[in-house]
N, C-alpha and C positions, 0 to 999 in steps of 0.2 A: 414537639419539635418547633424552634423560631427558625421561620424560615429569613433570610436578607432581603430587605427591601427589592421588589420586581428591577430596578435600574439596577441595583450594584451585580444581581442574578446576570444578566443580560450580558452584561461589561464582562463577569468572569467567563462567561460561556461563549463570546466572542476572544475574547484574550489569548494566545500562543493557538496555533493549526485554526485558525479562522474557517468557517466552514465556505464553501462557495456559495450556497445560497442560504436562506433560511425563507422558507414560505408558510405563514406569514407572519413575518417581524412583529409588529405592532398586535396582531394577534399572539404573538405567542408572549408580549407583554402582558397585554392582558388578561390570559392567561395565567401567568405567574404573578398578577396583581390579587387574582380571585385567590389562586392556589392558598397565598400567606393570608388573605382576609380572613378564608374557613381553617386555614391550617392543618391544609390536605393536601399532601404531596398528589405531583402528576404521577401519571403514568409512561414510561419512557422505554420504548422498546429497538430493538435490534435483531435484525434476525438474519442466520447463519445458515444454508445450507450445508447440510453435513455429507459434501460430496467427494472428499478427501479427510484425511485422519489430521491437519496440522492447520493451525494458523498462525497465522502472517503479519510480518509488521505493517502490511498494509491493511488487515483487516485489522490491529491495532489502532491505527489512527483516530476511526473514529469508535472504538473501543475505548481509547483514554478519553474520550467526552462524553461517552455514558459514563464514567467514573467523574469527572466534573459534575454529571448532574446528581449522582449517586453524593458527594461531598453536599453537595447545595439542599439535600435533604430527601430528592423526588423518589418515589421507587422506578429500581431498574429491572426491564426484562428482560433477561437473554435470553432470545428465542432462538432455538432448534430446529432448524428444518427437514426432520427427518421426513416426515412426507413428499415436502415440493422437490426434495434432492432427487427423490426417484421418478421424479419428471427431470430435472435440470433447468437452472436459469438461463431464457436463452438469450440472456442482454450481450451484444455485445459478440454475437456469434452468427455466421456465418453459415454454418449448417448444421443439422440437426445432431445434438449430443447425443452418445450411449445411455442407456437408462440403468440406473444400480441397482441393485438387487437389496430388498428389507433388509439381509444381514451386512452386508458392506455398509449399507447406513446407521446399522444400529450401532454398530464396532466404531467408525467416524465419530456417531454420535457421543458416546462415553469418553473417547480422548477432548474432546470440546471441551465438558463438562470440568474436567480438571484443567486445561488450558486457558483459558477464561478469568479461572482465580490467581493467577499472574499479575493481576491488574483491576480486578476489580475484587471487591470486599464482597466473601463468602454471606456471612450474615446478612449484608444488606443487598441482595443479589436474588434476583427468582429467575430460576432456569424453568424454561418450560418447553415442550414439543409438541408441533401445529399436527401433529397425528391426534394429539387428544381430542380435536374439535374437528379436524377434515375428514379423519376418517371414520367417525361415527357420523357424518351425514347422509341422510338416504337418498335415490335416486330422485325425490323433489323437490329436497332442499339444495340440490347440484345446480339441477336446470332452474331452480330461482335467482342463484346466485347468475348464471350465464347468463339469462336473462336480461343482467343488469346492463349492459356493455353491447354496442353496437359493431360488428362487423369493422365497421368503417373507422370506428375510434381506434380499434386495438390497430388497424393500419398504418395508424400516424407514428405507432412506434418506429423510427428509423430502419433500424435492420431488421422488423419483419419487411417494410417498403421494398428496401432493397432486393431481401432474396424472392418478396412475391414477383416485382416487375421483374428480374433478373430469370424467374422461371424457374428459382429452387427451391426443394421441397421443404414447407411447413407445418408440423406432427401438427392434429390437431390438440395432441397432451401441450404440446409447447405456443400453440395460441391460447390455450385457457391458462397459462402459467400464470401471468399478470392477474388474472381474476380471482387464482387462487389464494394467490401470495395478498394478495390484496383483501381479503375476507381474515386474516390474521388478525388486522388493526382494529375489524367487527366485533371479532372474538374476545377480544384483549380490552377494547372500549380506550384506544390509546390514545394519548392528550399529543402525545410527540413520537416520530420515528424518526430515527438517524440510518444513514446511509450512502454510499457512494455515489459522484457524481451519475454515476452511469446507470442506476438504479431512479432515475429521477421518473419516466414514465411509470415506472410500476410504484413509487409513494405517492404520486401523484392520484394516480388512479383510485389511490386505497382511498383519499380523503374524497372523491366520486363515492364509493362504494359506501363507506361510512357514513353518508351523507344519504345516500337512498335508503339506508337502515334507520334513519331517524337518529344518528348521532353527531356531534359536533366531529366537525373534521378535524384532524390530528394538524401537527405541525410539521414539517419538514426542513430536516438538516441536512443539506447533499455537504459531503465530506469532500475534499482531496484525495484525489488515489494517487498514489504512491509508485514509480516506475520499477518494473523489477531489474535484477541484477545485469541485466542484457542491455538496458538503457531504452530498449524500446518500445515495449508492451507493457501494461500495468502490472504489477506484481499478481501473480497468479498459481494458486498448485498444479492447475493442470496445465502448465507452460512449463513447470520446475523452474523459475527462475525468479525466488524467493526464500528469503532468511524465514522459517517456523522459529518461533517462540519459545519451543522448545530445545532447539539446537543447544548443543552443548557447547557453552564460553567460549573454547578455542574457535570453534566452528564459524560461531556468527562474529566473533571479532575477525576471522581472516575473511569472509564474506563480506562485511560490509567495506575490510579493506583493499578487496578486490574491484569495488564499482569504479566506474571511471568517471574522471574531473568535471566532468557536465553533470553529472548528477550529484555534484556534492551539497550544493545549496538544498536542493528540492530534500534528498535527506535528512538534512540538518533541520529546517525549517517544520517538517511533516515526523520525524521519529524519533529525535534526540530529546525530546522534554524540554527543549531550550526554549526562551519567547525568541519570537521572531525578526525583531531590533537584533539580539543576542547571535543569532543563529543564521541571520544574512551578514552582519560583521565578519564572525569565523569563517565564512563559505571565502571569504573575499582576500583571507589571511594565506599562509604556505600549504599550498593543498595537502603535501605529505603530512605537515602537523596537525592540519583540519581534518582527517581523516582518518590519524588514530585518537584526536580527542572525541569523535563520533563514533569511531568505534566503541571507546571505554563509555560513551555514553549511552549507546545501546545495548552494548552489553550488561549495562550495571543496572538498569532499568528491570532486565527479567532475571538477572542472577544474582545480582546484591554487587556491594564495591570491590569485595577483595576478590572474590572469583573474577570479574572485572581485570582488574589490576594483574593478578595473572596470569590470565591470558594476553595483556601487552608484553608482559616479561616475555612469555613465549614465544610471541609472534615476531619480537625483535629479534632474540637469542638462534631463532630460525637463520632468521637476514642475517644477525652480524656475523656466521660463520661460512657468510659466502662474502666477505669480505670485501666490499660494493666500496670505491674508488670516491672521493669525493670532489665534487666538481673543481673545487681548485685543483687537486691531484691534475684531474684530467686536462686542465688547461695547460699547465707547467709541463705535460708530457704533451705535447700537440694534438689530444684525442678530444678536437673541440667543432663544432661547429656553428657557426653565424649566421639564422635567419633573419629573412628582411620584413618577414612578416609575425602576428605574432600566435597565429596558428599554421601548424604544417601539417601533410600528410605525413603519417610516421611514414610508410613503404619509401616513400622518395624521399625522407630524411633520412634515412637509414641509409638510402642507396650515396646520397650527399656527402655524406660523413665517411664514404668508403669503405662500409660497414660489411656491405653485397654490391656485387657487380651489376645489378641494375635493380632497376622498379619492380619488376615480375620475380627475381632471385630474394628481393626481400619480402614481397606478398607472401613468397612460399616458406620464409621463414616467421616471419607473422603465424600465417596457416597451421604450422606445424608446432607453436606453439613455444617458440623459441626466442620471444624477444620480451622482456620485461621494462619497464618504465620506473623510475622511483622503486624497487625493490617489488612492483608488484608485476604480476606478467598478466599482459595482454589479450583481451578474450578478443580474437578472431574475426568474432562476428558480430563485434561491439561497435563503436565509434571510432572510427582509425584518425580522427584527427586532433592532434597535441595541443592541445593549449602552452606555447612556451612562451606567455607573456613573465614568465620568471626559468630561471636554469631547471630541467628538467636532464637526469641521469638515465639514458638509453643501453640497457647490455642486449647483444646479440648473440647467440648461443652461448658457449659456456665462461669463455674469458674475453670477447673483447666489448668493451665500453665506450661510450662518447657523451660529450655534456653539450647540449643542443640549449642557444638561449637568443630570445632577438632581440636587434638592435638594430638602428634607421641607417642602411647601406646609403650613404650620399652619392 
């Protein structure tokens, strides 16, 4: 294998979805300066809790940069967590998860295994699972591991801080998560892990741990998460509000064309394959056109182009036979309104437009799931406020429409 000079390696693997951090840079130069000298790929791992059967374009993210480093020559590990899943990671929560049962893990764990190859190259790919090495440890190699790790360190983790001062309860399974999840990178002897922002205490710690075992500490890629469908929580399975991988074409092109206009950039920039010059241009363009070209771009990413292609036919073929008024239409027939600003609340633009008899008559039409935007309807309990810095097409129940667009009232 020739590997590319350590700088041009560094340049590609910073290039499109930039990671948030990288600790440490200049170590992980050097690192891939040694790597090409001896002409021994790193070691590069990832690892999944297999605490639901589907993954997500958000755990894609930083899945398409294991497949960068996998291109760049290094081997990749995709690690399985079927063990720590039956603890639960508790980054990021609040109070203490349900704990799954070996067979709900195991059945998770086998959908992975084929999902994964969507995107990354089979042959060059080691899947592995941290039960091979957690749970043949015996009761003194647990308490050496515990050992490592102070009371008061695992504290600094944010949200244990919280719910300790808060007075809610923390399993002791879910204080030792960190330690264990962390004893992976020992196992593995990892040069690099990749990982969500949110995930950063527990990489962190592993390059601690790694480092009491007498090995060089790993590197660290914290990733960009990804917002789910809802616009306000990361993309998550146990939230459901997330495109899986597996969705069928029609599905994830009407999902993704479901998000609303604040999330179009983050999108584009995080799942579309676009570089990110590329992919903040288009977020900036006619959101309805920027959001079926990221549609067909994520959908052709895990289906191919023509399935792709496809499912726009469909998705339009849907809309055009509900036969949506075009904003000059609407102008020409007086179904127009003129804000002064150039975001509104929809509820009291709707009420504006004479669409509903007041602000609470049209919440409850919002609510009930009756008003659509650009051909797409409205989730409820998303973001209620319009970006109409360009004409945007409002219907409220079954036939009536208005075209909401601002302009500076003198």
């Amino acid at each position: 294998m020739s590997f590319l000079p350590a700088s041009e390696q560094l340049a590609i693997l910073k290039d499109s979805v930039p990671p948030v951090e990288i600790v440490d840079e200049a170590d992980l130069l050097a690192r891939l300066e040694k790597s090409r000298a001896e002409n021994r790929p790193l070691i590069v791992k990832q690892g999944f809790d297999a605490s639901a059967p589907d993954l997500h374009i958000g755990h894609a993210v930083s899945i398409w940069k294991l497949k960068t480093f996998q291109d760049l020559g290094h081997t990749v590990v995709f690690l399985i967590g079927d063990f720590t899943a039956m603890i639960g990671d508790p980054s990021g929560k609040s109070k203490t998860r349900p704990r799954l049962t070996r067979e709900q893990v195991l059945v998770n764990s086998e959908t992975y295994k084929q999902q994964v190859f969507k995107i990354l190259d089979p042959a060059k790919t080691v899947i592995r699972f941290n039960s091979e090495w957690l749970s043949a440890l015996n009761i003194y190699e647990f308490l050496d591991i515990a050992s490592r790790r102070t009371v008061a360190r695992i504290l600094e983790r944010d949200d244990f801080s919280k719910r300790f001062y808060a007075g809610d309860d923390i399993s002791i399974l879910e204080f030792l998560y960190p330690l264990i999840q962390a004893y992976d990178s020992v196992a593995l002897k990892a040069d690099i892990e990749l990982g969500g922002s949110d995930q950063k205490f527990n990489l962190l710690l592993a390059r601690h741990i790694q480092r009491s075992y007498g090995q060089q500490s790993q590197i660290v890629f914290l990733m960009p998460l990804l917002k789910g469908l809802d616009g306000n929580q990361k993309m998550s399975k146990s939230l459901g509000n997330y495109i899986g991988v597996t969705d069928e074409a029609d599905d994830m092109y009407g999902k993704v064309m479901s998000i609303g206009d604040e999330l179009l950039e983050e999108y584009l920039v995080l799942a579309s394959g676009l570089g990110e010059t590329e992919a903040k241009a288009l977020a900036k363009s006619d959101p309805y056109s920027a959001k079926h070209r990221l549609a067909s771009l994520i959908t052709a990413r895990y289906h191919g182009a023509v399935p792709a292609a496809s499912a726009a036919e469909a998705f339009r073929a849907r809309f055009k036979q509900k036969e949506w008024p075009t904003a000059e239409e609407l102008r020409e027939s007086g179904n127009s309104l003129v804000w002064g600003e150039p975001t509104g609340y929809l509820p009291k633009l709707i009420a504006a437009a004479g669409a509903a008899s007041s602000n609470s008559e049209a919440m409850r039409l919002v609510k009930s799931n009756a008003v659509e935007v650009d051909q797409v309807k409205i989730d409820p309990n998303g973001d209620l406020n319009l970006d109409i810095s360009h004409p945007r097409i409002v219907k409220v129940g079954k036939r009536r429409y208005f075209v909401v667009e601002h302009k500076v009232v003198s």
